[in-house]
C-alpha positions as CSV (number, residue, x, y, z in Angstrom):
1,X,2.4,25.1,-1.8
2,X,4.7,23.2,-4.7
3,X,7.4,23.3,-2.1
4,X,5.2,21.5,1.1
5,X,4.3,18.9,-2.0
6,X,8.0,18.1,-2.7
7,X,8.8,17.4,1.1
8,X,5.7,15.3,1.8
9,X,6.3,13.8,-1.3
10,X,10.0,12.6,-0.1
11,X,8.8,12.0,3.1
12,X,6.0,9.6,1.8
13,X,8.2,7.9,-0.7
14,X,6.1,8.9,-3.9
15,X,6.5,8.3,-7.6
16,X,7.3,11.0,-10.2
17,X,3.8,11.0,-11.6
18,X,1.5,10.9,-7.8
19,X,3.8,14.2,-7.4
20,X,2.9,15.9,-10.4
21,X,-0.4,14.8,-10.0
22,X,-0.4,16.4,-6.8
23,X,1.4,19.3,-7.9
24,X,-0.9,20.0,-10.6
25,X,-4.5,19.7,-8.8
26,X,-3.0,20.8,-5.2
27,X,-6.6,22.4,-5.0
28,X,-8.8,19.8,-5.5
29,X,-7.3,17.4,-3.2
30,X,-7.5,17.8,0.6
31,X,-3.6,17.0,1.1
32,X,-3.5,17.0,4.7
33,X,-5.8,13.4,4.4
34,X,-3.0,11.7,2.5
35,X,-2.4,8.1,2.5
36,X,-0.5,5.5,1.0
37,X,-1.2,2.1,0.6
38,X,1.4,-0.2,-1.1
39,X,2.3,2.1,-4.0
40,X,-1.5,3.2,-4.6
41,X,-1.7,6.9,-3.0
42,X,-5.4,7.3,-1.9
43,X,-6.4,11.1,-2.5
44,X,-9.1,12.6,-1.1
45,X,-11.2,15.3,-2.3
46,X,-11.7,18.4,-1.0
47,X,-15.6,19.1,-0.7
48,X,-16.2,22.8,-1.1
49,X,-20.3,23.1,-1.0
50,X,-22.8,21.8,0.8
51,X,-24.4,19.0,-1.4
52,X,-20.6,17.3,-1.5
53,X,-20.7,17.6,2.5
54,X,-23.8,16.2,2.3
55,X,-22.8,13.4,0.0
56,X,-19.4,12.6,2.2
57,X,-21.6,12.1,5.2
58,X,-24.2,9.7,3.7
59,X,-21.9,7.7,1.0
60,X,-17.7,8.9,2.2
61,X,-15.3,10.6,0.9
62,X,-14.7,10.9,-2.7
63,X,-11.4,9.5,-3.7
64,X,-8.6,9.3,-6.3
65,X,-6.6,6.5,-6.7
66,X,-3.2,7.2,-8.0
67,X,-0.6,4.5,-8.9
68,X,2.5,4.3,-9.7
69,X,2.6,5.8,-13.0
70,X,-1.1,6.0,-13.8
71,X,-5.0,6.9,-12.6
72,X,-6.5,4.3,-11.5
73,X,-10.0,5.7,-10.3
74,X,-10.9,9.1,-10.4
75,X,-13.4,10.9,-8.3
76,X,-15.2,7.8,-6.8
77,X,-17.4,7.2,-3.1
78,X,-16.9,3.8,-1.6
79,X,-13.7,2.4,-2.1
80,X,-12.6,0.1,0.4
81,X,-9.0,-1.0,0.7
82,X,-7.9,-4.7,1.3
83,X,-4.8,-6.5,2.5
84,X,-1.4,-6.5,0.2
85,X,-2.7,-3.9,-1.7
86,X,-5.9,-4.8,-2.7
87,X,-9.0,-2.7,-2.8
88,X,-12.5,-2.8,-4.4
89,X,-14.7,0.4,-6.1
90,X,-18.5,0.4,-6.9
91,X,-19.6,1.2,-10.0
92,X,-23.0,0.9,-10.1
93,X,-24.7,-1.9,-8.8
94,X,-21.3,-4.1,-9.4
95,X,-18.5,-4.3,-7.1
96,X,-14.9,-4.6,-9.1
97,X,-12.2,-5.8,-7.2
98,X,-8.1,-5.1,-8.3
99,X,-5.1,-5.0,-7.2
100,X,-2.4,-2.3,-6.2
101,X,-1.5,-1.9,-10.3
102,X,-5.0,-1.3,-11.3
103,X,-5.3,-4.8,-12.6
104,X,-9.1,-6.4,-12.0
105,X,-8.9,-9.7,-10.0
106,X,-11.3,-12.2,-9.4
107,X,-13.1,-11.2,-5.5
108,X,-12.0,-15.0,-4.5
109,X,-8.4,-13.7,-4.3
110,X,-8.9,-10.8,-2.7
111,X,-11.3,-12.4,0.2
112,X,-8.9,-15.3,-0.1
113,X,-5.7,-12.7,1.1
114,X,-7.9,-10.7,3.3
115,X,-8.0,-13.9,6.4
């Protein structure tokens, strides 16, 4: 499996870290649902049981978010993705908005971009 990781990971264009990352929780994610967006790689979990089928249907996929050389959200429904690299995550009943390093930016910049 390491070996399938190394080629998509050249083929993709990924950083060090999103391979190990990979590499090291090949299990958890559901890599044939891989996507990059700028230099964010979004990561979708694989959902094993029943109640996390049930909760992908009813609230989406859950995600990881891995940048360049860090996490940026872990194991999280409803992210939506925005032009230039921008993408929003609930938490709660607040929506934070950042950009493609994991920075938080103000929502007026990101709906600002997203015409």
């Amino acid at each position: 499996m390491n070996a399938d990781i190394e080629k998509l990971a050249n083929a993709m264009g990924l950083s060090q870290y999103q391979t190990n990352v990979l590499k090291s929780n090949s299990a958890a994610y559901d890599i044939a649902r891989l996507v990059k967006r700028g230099s964010v790689l979004c990561a979708p979990r694989n959902s094993h049981s029943i109640f996390n089928f049930l909760c992908r249907v009813f609230s989406g996929r859950a995600v990881d978010l891995i940048g360049k050389n860090k996490m940026l959200v872990c194991n999280q429904r409803g992210v939506k993705f925005f032009a230039h690299g921008f993408y929003s995550v609930p938490v709660g009943p607040y929506k934070y908005y950042a950009n493609e390093n994991g920075d938080v930016v103000a929502r007026n910049s990101v709906v600002g971009r997203r015409k």
